[in-house]
Every structure is written in C-alpha cells, then in structure tokens.
VEXMI-113033 format. One record per residue (C-alpha): residue number from 1; x, y, z. Coordinates in Angstrom, 2 decimals. Layout:
// residues N
n, xx, yy, zz
NUM, X, Y, Z
...
END
This chain:
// residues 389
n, xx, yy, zz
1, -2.71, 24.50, 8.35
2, -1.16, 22.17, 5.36
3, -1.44, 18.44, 5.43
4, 1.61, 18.07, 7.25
5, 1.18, 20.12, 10.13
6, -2.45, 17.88, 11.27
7, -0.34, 16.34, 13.42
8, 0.19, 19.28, 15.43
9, -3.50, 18.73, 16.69
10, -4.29, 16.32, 18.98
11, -2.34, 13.43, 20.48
12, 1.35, 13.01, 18.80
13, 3.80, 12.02, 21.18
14, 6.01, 9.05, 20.22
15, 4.01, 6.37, 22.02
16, 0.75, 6.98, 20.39
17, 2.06, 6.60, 16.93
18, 3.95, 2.77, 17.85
19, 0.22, 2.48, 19.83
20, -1.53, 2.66, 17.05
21, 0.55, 1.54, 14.54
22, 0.62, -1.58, 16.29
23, -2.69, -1.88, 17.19
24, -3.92, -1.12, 13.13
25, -1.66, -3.84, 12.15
26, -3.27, -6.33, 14.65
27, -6.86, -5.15, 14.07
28, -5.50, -5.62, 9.82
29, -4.02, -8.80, 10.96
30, -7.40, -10.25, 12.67
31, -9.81, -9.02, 9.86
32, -7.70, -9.93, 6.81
33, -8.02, -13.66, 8.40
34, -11.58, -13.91, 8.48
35, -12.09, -12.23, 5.01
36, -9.90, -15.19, 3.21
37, -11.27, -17.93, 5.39
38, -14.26, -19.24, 2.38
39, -10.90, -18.98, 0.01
40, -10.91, -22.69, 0.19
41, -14.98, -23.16, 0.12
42, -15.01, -20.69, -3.11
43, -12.44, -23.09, -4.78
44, -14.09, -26.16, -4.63
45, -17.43, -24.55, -5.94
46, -15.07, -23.10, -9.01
47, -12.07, -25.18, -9.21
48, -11.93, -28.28, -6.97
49, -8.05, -29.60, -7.86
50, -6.98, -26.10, -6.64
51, -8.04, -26.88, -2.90
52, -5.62, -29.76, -2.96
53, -3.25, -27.83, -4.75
54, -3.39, -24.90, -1.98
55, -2.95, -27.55, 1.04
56, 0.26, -29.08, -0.83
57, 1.56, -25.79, -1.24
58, 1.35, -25.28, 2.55
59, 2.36, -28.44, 3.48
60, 5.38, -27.76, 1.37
61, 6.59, -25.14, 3.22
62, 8.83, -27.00, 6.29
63, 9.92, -24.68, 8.71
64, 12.72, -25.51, 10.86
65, 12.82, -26.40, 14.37
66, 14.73, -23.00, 14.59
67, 12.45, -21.22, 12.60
68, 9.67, -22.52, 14.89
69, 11.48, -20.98, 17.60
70, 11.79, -18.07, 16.51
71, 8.24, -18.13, 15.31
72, 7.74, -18.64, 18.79
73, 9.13, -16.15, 20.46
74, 7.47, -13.57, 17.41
75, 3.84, -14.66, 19.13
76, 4.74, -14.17, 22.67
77, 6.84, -10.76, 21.45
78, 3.82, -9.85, 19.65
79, 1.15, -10.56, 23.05
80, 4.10, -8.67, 25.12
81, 3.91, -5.09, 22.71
82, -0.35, -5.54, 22.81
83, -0.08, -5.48, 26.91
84, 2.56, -2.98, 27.01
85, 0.39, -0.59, 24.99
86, -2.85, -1.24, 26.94
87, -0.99, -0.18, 29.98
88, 0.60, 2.83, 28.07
89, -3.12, 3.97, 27.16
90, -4.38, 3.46, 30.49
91, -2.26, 5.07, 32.41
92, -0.03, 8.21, 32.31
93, 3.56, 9.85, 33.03
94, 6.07, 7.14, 34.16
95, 4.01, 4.25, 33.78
96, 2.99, 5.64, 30.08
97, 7.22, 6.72, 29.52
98, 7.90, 2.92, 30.84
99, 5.41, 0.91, 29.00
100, 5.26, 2.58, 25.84
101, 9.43, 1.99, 25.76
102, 8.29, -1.41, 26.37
103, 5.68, -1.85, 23.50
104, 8.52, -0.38, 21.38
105, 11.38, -3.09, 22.23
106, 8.73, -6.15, 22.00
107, 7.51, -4.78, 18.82
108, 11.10, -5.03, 17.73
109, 11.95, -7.78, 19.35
110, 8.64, -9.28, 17.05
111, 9.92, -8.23, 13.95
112, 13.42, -9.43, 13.79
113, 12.09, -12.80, 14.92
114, 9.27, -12.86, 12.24
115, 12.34, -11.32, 9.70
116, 14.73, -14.76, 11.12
117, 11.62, -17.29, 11.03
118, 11.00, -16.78, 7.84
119, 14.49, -17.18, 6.10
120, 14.55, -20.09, 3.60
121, 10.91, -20.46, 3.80
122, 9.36, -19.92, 0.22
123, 5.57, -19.01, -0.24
124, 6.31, -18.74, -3.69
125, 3.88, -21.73, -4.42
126, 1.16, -20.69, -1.71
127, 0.95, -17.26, -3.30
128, 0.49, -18.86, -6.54
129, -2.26, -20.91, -5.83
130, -4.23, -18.16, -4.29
131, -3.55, -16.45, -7.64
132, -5.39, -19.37, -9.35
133, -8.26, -18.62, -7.00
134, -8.58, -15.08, -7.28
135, -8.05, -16.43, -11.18
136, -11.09, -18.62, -11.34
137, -13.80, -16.54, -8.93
138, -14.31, -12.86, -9.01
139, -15.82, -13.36, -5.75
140, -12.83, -14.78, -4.29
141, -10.21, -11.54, -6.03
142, -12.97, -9.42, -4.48
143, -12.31, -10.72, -1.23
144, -8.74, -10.60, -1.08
145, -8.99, -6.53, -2.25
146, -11.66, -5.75, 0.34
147, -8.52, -7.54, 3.10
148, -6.66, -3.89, 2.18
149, -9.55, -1.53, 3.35
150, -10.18, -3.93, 6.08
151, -7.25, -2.42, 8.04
152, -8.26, 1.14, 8.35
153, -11.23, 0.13, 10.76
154, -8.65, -0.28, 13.51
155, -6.57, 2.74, 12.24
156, -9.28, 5.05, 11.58
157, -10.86, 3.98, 15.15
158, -7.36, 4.81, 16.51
159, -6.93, 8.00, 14.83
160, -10.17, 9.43, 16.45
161, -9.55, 7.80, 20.32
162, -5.98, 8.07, 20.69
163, -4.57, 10.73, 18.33
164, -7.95, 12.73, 19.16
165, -8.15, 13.98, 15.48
166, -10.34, 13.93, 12.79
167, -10.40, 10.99, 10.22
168, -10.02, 13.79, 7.82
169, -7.28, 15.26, 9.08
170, -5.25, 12.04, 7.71
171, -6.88, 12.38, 4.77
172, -6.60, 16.28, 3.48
173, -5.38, 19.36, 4.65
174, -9.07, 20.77, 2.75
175, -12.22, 21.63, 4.69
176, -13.63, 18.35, 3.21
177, -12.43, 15.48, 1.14
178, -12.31, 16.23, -2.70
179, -13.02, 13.67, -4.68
180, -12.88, 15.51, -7.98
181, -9.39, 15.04, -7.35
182, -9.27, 11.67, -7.50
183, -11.09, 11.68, -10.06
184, -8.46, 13.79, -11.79
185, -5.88, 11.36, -10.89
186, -7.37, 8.46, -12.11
187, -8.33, 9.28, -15.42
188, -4.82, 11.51, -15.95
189, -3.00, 8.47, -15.46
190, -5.29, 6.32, -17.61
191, -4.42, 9.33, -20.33
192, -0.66, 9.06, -19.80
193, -0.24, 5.03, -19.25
194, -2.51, 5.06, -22.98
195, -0.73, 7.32, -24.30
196, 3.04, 5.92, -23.16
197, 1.26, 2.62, -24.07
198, 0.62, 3.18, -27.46
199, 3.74, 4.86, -28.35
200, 5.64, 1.99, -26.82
201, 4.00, -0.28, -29.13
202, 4.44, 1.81, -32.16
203, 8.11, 2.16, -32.05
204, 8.36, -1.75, -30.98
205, 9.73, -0.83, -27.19
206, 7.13, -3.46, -25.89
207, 4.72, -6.33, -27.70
208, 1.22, -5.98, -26.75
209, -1.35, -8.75, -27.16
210, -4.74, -8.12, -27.74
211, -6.36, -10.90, -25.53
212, -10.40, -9.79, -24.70
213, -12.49, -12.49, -24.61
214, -15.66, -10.97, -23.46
215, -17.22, -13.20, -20.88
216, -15.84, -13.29, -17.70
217, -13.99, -9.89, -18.30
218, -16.95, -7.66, -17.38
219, -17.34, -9.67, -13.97
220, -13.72, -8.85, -13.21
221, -13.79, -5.34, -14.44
222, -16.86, -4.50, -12.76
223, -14.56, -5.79, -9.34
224, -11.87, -4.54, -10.45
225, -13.47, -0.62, -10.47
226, -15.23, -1.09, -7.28
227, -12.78, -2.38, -5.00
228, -9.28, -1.82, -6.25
229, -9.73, 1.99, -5.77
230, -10.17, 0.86, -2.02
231, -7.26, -1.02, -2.12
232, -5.41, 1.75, -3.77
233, -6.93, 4.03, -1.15
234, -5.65, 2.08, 1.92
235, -1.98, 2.23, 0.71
236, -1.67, 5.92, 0.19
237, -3.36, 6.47, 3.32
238, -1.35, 4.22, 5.14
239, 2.31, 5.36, 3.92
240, 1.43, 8.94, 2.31
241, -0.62, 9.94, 4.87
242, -0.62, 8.17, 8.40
243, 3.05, 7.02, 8.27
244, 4.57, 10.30, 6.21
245, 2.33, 12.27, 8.78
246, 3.85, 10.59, 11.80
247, 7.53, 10.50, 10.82
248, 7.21, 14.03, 9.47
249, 6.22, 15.01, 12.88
250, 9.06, 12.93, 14.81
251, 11.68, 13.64, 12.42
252, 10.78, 17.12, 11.71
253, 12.20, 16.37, 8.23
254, 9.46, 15.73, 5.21
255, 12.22, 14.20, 2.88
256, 13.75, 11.52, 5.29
257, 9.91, 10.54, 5.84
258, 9.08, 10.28, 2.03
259, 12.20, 8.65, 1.90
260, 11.48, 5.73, 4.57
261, 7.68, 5.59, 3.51
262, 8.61, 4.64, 0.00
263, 11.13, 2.18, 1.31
264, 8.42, 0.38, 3.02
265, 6.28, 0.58, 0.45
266, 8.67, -1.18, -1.95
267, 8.93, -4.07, 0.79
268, 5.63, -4.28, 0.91
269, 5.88, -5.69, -2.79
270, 8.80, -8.17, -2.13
271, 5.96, -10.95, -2.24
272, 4.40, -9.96, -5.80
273, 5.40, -12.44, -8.53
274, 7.30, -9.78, -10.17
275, 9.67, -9.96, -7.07
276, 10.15, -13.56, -7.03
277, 11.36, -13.69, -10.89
278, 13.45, -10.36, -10.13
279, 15.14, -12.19, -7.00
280, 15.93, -15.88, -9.21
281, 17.22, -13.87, -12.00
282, 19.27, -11.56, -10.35
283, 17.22, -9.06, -11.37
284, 15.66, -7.94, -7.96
285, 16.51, -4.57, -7.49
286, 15.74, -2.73, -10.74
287, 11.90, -4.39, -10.13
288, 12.04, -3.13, -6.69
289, 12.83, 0.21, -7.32
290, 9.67, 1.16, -9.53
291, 8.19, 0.69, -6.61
292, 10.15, 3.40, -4.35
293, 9.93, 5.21, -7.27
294, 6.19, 4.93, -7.21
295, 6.00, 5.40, -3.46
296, 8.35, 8.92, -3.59
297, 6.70, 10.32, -6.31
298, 2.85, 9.82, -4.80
299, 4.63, 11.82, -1.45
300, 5.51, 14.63, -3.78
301, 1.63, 14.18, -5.47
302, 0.52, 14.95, -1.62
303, 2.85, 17.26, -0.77
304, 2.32, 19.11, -3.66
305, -1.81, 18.67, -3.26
306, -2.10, 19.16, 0.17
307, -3.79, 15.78, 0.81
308, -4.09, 12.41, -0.39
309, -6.61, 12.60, -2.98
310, -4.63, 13.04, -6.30
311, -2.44, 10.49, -5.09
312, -5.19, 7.39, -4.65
313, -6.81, 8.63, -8.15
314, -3.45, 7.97, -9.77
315, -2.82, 4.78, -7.72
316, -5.73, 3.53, -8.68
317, -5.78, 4.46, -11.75
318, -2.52, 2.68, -12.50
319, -3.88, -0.45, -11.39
320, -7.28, -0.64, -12.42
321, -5.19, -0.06, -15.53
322, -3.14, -2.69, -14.96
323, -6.19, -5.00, -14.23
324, -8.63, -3.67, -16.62
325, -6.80, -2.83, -19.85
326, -3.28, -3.52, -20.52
327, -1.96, -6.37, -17.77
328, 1.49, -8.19, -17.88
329, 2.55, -11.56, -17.57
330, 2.54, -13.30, -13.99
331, 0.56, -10.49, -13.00
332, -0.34, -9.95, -9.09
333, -3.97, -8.79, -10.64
334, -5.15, -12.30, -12.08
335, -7.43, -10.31, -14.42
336, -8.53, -11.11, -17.84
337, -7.77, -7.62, -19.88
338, -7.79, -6.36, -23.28
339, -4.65, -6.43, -23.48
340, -1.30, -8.37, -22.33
341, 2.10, -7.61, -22.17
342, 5.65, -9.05, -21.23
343, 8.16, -7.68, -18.73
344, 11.60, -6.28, -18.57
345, 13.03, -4.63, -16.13
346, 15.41, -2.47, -17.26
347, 12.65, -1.13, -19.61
348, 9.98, -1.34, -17.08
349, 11.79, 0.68, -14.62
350, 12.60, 3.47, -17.26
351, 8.77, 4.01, -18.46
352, 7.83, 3.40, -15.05
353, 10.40, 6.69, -13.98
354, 8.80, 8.65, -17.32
355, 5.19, 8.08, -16.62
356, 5.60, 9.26, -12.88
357, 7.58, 12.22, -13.90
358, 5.07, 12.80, -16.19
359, 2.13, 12.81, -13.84
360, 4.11, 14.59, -11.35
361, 4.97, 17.75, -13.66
362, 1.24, 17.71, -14.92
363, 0.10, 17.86, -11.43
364, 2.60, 20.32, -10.31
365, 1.44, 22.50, -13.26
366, -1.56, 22.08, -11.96
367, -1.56, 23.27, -8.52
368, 0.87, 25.65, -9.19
369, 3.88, 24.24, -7.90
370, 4.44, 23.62, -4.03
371, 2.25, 25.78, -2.42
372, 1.66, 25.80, 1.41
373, -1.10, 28.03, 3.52
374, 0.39, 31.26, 4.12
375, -0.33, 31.61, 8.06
376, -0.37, 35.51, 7.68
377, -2.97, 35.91, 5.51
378, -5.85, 36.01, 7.27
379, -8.43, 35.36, 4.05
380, -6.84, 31.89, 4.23
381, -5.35, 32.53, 0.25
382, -2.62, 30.83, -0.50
383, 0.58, 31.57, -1.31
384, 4.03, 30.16, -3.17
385, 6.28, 30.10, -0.84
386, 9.82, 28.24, 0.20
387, 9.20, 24.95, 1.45
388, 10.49, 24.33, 4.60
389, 10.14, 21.35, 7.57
END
C-alpha cells in the first residue's frame, strides 16, 4: 500500500480529519504557551532592556473596539467547534452527521473572525523582540524550536484514538521509518546549497560575508542540529503527510492536495521578517512563492519516496544550513554563522526554484522515478507504473 493510500485504514470520514485537525491545533495552541512563558525570565538573566522592550512592543499593538469584537466572537467560535467535536466523538450516526457539520461551521466561523481581528494590527515589533531573545540565549531559540514538535503530541495522540492508525502510517508507506533517508536528504542539500553557494559567489550573483566569531557559535550550532531537525520534522509531517494524506483522501486528487498544502505552507511564513520587508516594498509575492515552491516540491520528494523521510532531511538540511553556515540578513534563525548574506528576491526566488529542481531530479534519479507498489505482485516488488489518484 503506498503512502497515500494509509488513509484507507482506519477512521477517515470527513469529521475525523476537522476532529483532529482541530483538536492538534488546540493541543499546539496550549503547549506552545507554556513553552515561551520563561521568554521574559530568560531575558532579564541575558538582556534586561529587552523585557521592557517586549512589553512596549505589546502594548503597542491597539486593537480596535471592533477588532475586540471580533476577537470575541473567535474565542466563543473556537469553545463552540471544541464541544461540537466532543459530541461528534461521543456519539454516532445523526448526532455524529449533525455535530461534526457543526464543529465545521464554528471552526469557520473562528477563522474569518481571527482573519478580521487581526487587520491593521502589526506584530512586526513583537516578533522582533522575540528575535532579540532567541538572539541573546540559546536557551531561549531552543525553546521556541521545541514549540514546533510540541504540536504532534495532540496529533500523534489523535492519529492513534480517532483515525485508529499507526503513527507510522503518517509517517512512511515502509515497514519502519528510515532514517538513512533523512540522512540522505540532509546532507544532499547541504552538497547542493554549497555547491550553488559557492558558484553564486564566484560569478558575483550574491556577496557573502565571512562573519564566524567562534564563541557563542558552537552553543547555537549545537541547538541548532538538535532541535531544528524537529522543527523541520513537524512541518513536513504536518502538510506533506497528515494534511496531503487527508485531502488526498477527500479529494481523491494528489495534485489539488499538494497544491493547497503548499499554499498553506507559504501562509504559514507570512509572519517571517522576510515577509514583512516583501509586503512594505511591494515585493511580497516573489518572497512568498519560494515558499510554495518549497512546499510543492517536498510533496513531489514524498510522493516520489513513498514517505516523509527524504523530505524532513532536506528541510532540515536547508535550514540548519541557513542557521549554521551561510544565514541572510533579518534572518527568522537569529544565529551567528560562518557566513552572511543579503537578499533579493527576484534572485532568491530563481536559486531557490534551481536548488529544488535540483534536489528533486537527484532524488527522482534516485528512486527511480515515481514508483508505486504494484498490488499484483505478490513478492511485494515494485514496479514503474502510471501514476494515478
């Protein structure tokens, strides 16, 4: 059975996946609180002014009395989908049909009024601040990477008690998890982003700094190697494999899935520095769509794998490399590196489009090209066959 088709085990009807969608991002919500709560008790042990600087920045940001409202009415939307879907797992035909179309017009309801609250509101200088943080105390950058992995408790609890599959079967289509592939994938893409790296340099594309200091670096690297592959590892699970499972399965259509996955990956980013320049200059599309182009080509990576692992060794590869080696100005990884670049995003987009086709074809050469299980041979060999949804 490929990667795909897990879903065909278990529990997949619509309401499970908003259940535990829902519930993950709740469970996320709750843990990712109490993980940054010593943020302010780390900065005043490292860098007192910053504490004062943090509480300005959220004092700066004055919602409106409609914004409130709406704020509001997000909470009690919010409390609404939770009951709905308790009711929906506790009980079954109507009642389940009923409530679970419930859960899925509050949750709704929850996001366009969290979408409306927040327009005109800029975080810009509370996300900047944090930045110092991580900045000044590996302990506190440690901290906010370890908020990522916090979210598959719920989702991985989920998985087992209401989709009634295996944690691995969101993971790999394999008898067992293989990490040599990630392994692969994470020093391939260290190869190619050196490699594009240096040539870039050479023919005067981009101007690279070198900045290592020694020092601090190691503390940060040393982080930056054990918990930013977790980070990594939560997004591709989250939209290559539990959300491009699910909407595979409802839509019956791989490419629309990869399609809306990477979509939501890219907003997932809109908050990064990188964003906020892109969106005062005018710029904010071209920055945006390395991003989906990021997202889509780690879909093919799985569906060309048959699982996730190749996928979270390139991701984090790219951004241990990121943090570790080369980093870029205004950076979302507040990491000293060896090295520092600028940004552009015309140019940025284009080598980011090169080094992802690049990692694609080597992978695809790789494993063959897209290969599924063929469900007639009994052996279990595989085959090359049309791909089909």
């Amino acid at each position: 059975m490929d990667y795909f088709s897990q879903t065909k085990l278990g529990e997949s009807r619509w309401w499970s996946w908003i259940a535990v969608t829902w519930l993950a991002f709740v469970g996320w919500v709750i843990l990712q609180t109490i993980l940054l709560i010593p943020l302010p008790i780390i900065a005043s042990f490292t860098n007192p002014p910053l504490i004062d600087n943090l509480m300005n920045a959220f004092s700066s940001v004055a919602a409106s009395e409609s914004a409130e409202q709406m704020s509001s009415i997000s909470m009690m939307s919010g409390l609404a989908a939770t009951a709905a879907i308790i009711v929906a797992l506790t009980h079954d035909g109507k009642a389940r049909t009923i409530s679970g179309t419930l859960a899925g017009i509050a949750i709704t309801l929850c996001i366009i009024t969290s979408i409306l609250g927040s327009r005109g509101s800029d975080n810009s200088a509370v996300m900047d601040v944090i930045g110092q943080i991580m900045g000044a105390s590996p302990i506190a950058f440690g901290l906010f990477l370890l908020t990522f992995p916090a979210g598959l408790v719920t989702l991985f609890f989920c998985q087992r008690k209401i989709h009634k599959r295996t944690i691995r079967s969101m993971l790999t289509a394999a008898s067992r998890f293989r990490l040599p592939r990630v392994l692969e994938g994470f020093f391939l893409t260290w190869a190619v982003l050196g490699g594009f790296s240096l040539a870039a340099n050479a023919l005067g594309i981009i101007e690279v700094q070198y900045i290592f200091a020694g020092g601090k670096f190691w503390i940060y690297a040393l982080v930056s190697l054990l918990f930013i592959p977790l980070q990594s590892a939560t997004e591709e699970i989250v939209f290559r494999g539990y959300f491009n499972q699910g909407l595979t399965h409802l839509l019956k259509n791989k490419w629309i899935a990869f399609t809306l996955t990477s979509l939501a990956f890219m907003a997932l980013h809109l908050s990064n520095p990188e964003a906020l320049e892109g969106a005062a200059s005018g710029t904010l599309p071209i920055v945006m769509s390395g991003y989906f182009f990021f997202g889509f080509a780690m879909c093919l990576i799985v569906w060309l794998d048959d699982g996730l692992e190749t996928a979270i060794g390139i991701h984090a590869g790219n951004n241990c490399f990121a943090a570790i080696i080369m980093n870029y100005e205004n950076s979302v990884l507040p990491t000293p590196s060896v090295f520092l670049t600028g940004t552009d995003p015309v140019k940025d987009s284009i080598s980011t489009v090169l080094v992802l086709g690049t990692l694609v074809v080597i992978i695809w050469w790789r494993r063959g090209g897209p290969k599924r299980r063929d469900p007639e041979t009994s052996n279990g060999t595989r085959s090359i066959v049309g791909a089909s949804d």
